[in-house]
Structure formats: structure tokens, C-alpha cells
C-alpha positions in Angstrom: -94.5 24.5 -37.7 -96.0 26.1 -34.8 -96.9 24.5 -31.5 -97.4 24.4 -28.1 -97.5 22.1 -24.6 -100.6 22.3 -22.4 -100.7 20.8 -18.6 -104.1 18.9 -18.4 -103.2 16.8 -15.2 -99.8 16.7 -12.1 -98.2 14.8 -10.1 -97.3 16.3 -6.6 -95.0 13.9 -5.3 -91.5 14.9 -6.5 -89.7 12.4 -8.0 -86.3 12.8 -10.2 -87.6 11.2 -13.2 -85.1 8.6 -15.3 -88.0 7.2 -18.2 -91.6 7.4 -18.5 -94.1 5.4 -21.0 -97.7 6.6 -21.1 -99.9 2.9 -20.7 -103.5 4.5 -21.9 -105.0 7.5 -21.9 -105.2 7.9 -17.8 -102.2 5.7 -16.7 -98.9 6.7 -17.2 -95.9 4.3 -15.7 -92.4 5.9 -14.3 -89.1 5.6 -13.0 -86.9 7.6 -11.0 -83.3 7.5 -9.8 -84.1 5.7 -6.7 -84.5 3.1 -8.4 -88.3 2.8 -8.2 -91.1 2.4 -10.6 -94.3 3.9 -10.2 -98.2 4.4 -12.2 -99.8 7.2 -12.1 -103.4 7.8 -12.9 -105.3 10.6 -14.4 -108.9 10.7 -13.2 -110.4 11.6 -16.8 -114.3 10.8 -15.6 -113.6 13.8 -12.4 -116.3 16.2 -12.0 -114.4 19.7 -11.6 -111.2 20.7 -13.6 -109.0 20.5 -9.5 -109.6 16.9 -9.9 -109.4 16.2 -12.9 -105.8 17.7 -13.2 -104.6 16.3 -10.1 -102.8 12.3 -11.0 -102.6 10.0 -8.0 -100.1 7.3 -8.2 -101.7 4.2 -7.8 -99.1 1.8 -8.0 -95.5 1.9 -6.8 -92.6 -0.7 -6.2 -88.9 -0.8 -5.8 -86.9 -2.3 -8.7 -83.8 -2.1 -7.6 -81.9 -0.4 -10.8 -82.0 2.5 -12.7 -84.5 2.0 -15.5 -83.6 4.7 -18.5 -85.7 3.0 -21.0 -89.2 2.2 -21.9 -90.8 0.4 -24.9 -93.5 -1.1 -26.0 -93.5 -4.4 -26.6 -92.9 -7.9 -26.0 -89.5 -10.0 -25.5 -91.5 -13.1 -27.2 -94.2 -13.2 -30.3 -97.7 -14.6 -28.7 -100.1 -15.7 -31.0 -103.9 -15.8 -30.3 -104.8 -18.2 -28.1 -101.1 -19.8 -27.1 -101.9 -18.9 -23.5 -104.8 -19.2 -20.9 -103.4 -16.4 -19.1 -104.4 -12.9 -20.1 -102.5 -10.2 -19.5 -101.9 -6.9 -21.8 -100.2 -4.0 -22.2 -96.9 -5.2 -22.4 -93.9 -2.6 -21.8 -90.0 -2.8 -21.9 -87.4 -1.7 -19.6 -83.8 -1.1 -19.7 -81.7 -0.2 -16.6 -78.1 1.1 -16.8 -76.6 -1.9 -15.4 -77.8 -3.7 -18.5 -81.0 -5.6 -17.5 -84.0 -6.2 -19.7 -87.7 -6.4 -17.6 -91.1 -6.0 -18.5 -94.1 -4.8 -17.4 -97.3 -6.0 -18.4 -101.4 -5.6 -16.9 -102.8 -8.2 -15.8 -107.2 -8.6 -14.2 -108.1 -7.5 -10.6 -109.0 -11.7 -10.2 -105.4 -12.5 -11.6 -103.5 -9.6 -9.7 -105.3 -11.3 -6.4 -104.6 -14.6 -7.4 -100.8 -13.8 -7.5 -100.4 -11.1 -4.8 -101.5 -13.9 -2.3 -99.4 -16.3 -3.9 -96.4 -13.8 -3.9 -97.0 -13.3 0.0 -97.1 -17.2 1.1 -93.6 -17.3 -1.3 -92.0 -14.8 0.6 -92.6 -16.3 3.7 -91.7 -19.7 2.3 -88.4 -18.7 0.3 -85.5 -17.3 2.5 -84.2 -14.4 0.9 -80.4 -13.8 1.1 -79.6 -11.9 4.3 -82.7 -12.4 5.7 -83.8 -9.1 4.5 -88.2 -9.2 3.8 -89.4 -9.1 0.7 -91.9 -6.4 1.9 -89.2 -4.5 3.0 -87.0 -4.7 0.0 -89.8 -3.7 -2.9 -90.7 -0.8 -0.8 -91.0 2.6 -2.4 -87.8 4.3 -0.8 -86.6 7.6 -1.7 -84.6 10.5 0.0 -88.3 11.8 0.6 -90.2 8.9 1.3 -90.4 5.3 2.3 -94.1 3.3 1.5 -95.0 -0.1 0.9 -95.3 -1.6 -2.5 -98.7 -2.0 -4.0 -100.3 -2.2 -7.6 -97.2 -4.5 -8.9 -96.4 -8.3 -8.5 -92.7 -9.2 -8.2 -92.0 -11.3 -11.1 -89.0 -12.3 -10.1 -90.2 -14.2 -6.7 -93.4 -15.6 -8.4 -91.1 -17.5 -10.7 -89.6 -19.1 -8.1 -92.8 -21.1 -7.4 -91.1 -23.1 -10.4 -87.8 -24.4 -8.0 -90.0 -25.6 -5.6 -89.7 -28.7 -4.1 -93.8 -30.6 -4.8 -94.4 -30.8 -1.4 -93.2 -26.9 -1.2 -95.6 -25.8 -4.1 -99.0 -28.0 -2.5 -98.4 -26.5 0.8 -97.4 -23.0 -0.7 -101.4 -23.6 -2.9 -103.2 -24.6 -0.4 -106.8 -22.8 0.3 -105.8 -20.2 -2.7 -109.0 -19.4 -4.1 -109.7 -17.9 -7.8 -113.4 -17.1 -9.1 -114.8 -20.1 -11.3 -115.2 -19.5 -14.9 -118.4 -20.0 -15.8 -118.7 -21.7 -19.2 -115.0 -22.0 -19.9 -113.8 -24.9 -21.5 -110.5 -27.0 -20.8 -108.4 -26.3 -23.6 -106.5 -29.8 -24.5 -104.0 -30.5 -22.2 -104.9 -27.8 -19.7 -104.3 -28.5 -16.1 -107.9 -28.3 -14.6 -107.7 -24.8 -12.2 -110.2 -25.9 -9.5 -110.9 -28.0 -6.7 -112.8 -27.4 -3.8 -115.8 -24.9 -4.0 -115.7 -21.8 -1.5 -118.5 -19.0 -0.5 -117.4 -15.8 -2.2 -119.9 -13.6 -0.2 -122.0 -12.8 -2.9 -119.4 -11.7 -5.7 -119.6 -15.1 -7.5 -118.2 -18.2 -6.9 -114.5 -19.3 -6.0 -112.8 -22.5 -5.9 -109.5 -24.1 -4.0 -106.6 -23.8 -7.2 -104.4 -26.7 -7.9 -100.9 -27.0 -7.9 -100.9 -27.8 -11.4 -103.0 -24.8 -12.8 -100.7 -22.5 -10.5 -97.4 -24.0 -12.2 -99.2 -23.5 -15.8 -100.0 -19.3 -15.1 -96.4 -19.3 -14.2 -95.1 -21.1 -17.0 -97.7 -18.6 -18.9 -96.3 -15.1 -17.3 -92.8 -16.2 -17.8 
């Protein structure tokens, strides 16, 4: 059986590669042996073959283990409808010290939602050592040091969960999340919303309680 391998897109950033899983047919997530993950995107709707072969790496993040697997799937069976929380996608890891992740897609609203809840946690939780959270997911390499963007630490958004009440209300306070128009509350759904913001003309948005925070949590995890 004859065959053959084509380039159609690159990445120029060098990086000693460990796993790769391809998300869909433009995003494509890695690891290398600095133990970093990273997405990179194909821009398939380019204008001129140069662009269109040329992948930028729109997320990146520092895991802190060597990932050698990927796999998709999910460590739990989800039925239709068991969560409020969307998110898709889902993708294994495996790192060589023995630790299971995953890494699942979540919407732009959501991945707002959480990266300003992940900031006001990592000012609120001490990390051991004192050492920033900002600092410690950054992309570092032998090449290159960036900051992390395009991922949500998992890990310290779980920790909302530990917090003392008082914690978690001051921790919620003034998040905002855009108002679902026409959505019910499902039975026993912790109502998302309480005060009303302006949203400067991209729709409506609305204080989130402490209780609709804990249930995404409880969702994601």
C-alpha cells in the first residue's frame, strides 16, 4: 500500500515534542519536555497559501510534568443533560510520574467567568513558598519564558471548594457572567444571578452568586 505525508501548515517555535492530540480540524494540543502544554492553531479560512501554512500557538501553560500521553476521552460517563456546565472536547493526559489530567474546551463567556475567578484565587490562596501562580504556570523553556494564556488551572479553581463562606462571598463578589436569556432553572439549580451590570452593548451581565459559582465547580470537577 502506497503512501505519502504532505506538510499543509508549521509551527516555528521549537519545541522538543513528548505527545500531541489533534482537537479539530485547526487546533492541535502539545506537550514538550519542559513540561508545558500548548494549542496550536491552523488558520484554515487564510487568504494566501504563507498564511494558511503558518500555525500560531494560541494557548500555552506550564503543567509541571512530562505528559507522554494523550486520549480522548472522559475519566467519568456524562449523560445528556446531568450538568449546566458545558464544556467539550474532552482529552486525557498521562505524565511519567504517573498523573492522570484532562483537558477539555470550554465558551469564551465561561473561560472569562473562570479566568477572573482563577486570578482573585490566586491572590486569595497562599501558595507554598510564596511562589505566584502567574509565575509558576508560565511557559518556560530553555528558549523561552511567556505568560500563560488560553488555559484555566483546574487545579486552583477547585480550591474555591475549601474555602471558608466568608472566603468564597468575598472571593464572588462583582464577578459578572452574561444573562441567559430564556433559560430556565433546572430543579434544584442554584439561581446564577444577582445584581444587573451595563455590558457596553454586548448584552447583559449580572453579579454571580456564591452558590452558582460552587455548582460550575462541582460541574468541572
Amino acid at each position: 500500500m502506497e503512501g505519502s505525508f504532505e506538510e499543509i501548515a508549521r509551527d516555528y517555535n521549537p519545541n522538543w515534542m513528548t505527545a500531541i492530540e489533534i482537537l479539530d480540524d485547526d487546533m492541535f494540543l502539545g506537550a514538550e519536555n519542559s513540561f508545558n502544554l500548548f494549542v496550536c492553531q491552523k488558520d484554515s479560512s487564510a487568504t494566501n497559501d504563507e498564511e494558511r501554512q503558518l500555525m500560531q500557538e494560541v494557548a500555552q501553560f506550564h503543567l509541571g510534568d512530562m505528559v507522554n500521553m494523550f486520549r480522548h476521552g472522559s475519566l467519568v460517563m456524562q449523560h445528556l443533560g446531568e450538568t449546566s456546565t458545558p464544556t467539550y472536547g474532552s482529552v486525557l493526559l498521562g505524565t511519567v510520574s504517573g498523573a492522570v489530567g484532562v483537558v477539555t474546551q470550554i465558551p469564551h463567556d465561561l473561560f472569562d467567568l473562570l479566568s477572573d475567578l482563577q486570578e482573585r484565587l490566586a491572590t486569595t490562596i497562599k501558595s507554598v513558598g510564596k511562589i505566584s501562580h502567574s509565575f509558576w504556570r508560565s511557559f518556560t523553556s530553555e528558549v523561552r519564558t511567556e505568560p500563560a494564556e488560553g488555559f484555566i488551572d483546574g487545579d486552583l479553581i477547585e480550591c474555591f471548594l475549601d474555602l471558608p463562606r466568608k472566603d468564597m462571598e468575598d472571593v464572588v463578589t462583582g464577578l459578572q457572567y452574561p444573562f441567559p436569556i430564556n433559560r430556565p432553572i433546572g430543579a434544584g439549580e442554584a439561581p446564577m444571578f444577582g445584581r444587573q451590570y451595563s455590558s457596553n452593548g454586548i448584552g447583559p451581565k449580572q453579579e454571580v452568586t456564591v452558590d452558582a459559582i460552587i455548582k460550575v465547580v462541582e460541574d468541572l470537577t
